[in-house]
N, C-alpha and C positions, 0 to 999 in steps of 0.2 A: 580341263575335262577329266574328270575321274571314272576307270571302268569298275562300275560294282558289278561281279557276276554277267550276265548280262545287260546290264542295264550302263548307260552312260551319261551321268552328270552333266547337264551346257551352266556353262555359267554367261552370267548374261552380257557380264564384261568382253566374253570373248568368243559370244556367239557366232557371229563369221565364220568364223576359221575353227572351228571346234566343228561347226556344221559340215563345212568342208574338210575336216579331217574323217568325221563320220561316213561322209562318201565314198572316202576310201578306203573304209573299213571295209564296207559291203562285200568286195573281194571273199572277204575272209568270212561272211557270214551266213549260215546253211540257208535261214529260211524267215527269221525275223530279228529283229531286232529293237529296244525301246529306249527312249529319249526321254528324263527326269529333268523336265520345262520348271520347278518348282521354284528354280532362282530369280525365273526370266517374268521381270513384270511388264517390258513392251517390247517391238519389235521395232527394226528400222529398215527402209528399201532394201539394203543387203542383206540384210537378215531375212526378208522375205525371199531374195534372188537364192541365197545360200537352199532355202526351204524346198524351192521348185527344182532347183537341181538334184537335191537329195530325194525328190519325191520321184523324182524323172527317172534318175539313176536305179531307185530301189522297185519301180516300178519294171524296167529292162530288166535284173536280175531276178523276178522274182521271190524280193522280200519285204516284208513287210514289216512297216514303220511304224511302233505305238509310240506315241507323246503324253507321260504324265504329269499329273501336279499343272495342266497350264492353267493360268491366268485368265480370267474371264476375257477381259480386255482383251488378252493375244489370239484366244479363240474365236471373238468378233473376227479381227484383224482378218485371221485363217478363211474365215466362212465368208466374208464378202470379197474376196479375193479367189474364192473356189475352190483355195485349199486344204479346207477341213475336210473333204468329202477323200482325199488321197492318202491320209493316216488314219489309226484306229485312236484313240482316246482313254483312260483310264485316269481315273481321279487319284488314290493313294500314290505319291511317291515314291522312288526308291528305296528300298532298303537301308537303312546307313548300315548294315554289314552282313553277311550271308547269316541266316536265320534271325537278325535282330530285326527292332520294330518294324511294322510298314507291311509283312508279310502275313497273311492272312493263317 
């Protein structure tokens, strides 16, 4: 997981535990926070489990979860599962570096 500025990198290798480290960032997070899905082309049971926790979790504090760059496919996954509706969504991904590409 890479922190850009605000934004945090999953890679898809180590989605799990990158999600679950994410949770525990929340702590530390005033009021939102965004997730750069751009690597992740599928999702696996854990990976969903990892998803409901961190939605759960950010939901008790407070903050709010955007997910960019996902995957059409993982988006399905999200929406019939009834997780789409507990993140916000934005297409462009990350920044690869404070003011380089990606930002508007």
């Amino acid at each position: 997981m890479e922190l850009t500025g605000s934004w945090l990198r999953i890679d898809e290798e180590h989605i799990d535990q990158e999600l679950r480290d994410t949770a525990a960032r929340l702590d530390r997070t005033e009021n939102e926070m965004a997730l750069d899905f751009s690597s992740v082309r599928r999702i696996d049971p854990g990976s969903v489990r990892a998803l409901e926790e961190l939605a759960t979790l950010a939901d008790e504090k407070g903050v709010k979860v955007a997910l960019s760059g996902v995957n059409v496919d993982v988006y399905k996954v999200l929406k019939l599962l009834k997780l789409a509706s507990r993140f916000s969504f934005a297409n462009q991904p990350a920044p690869s570096s404070p003011g380089g590409a990606g930002k508007p």
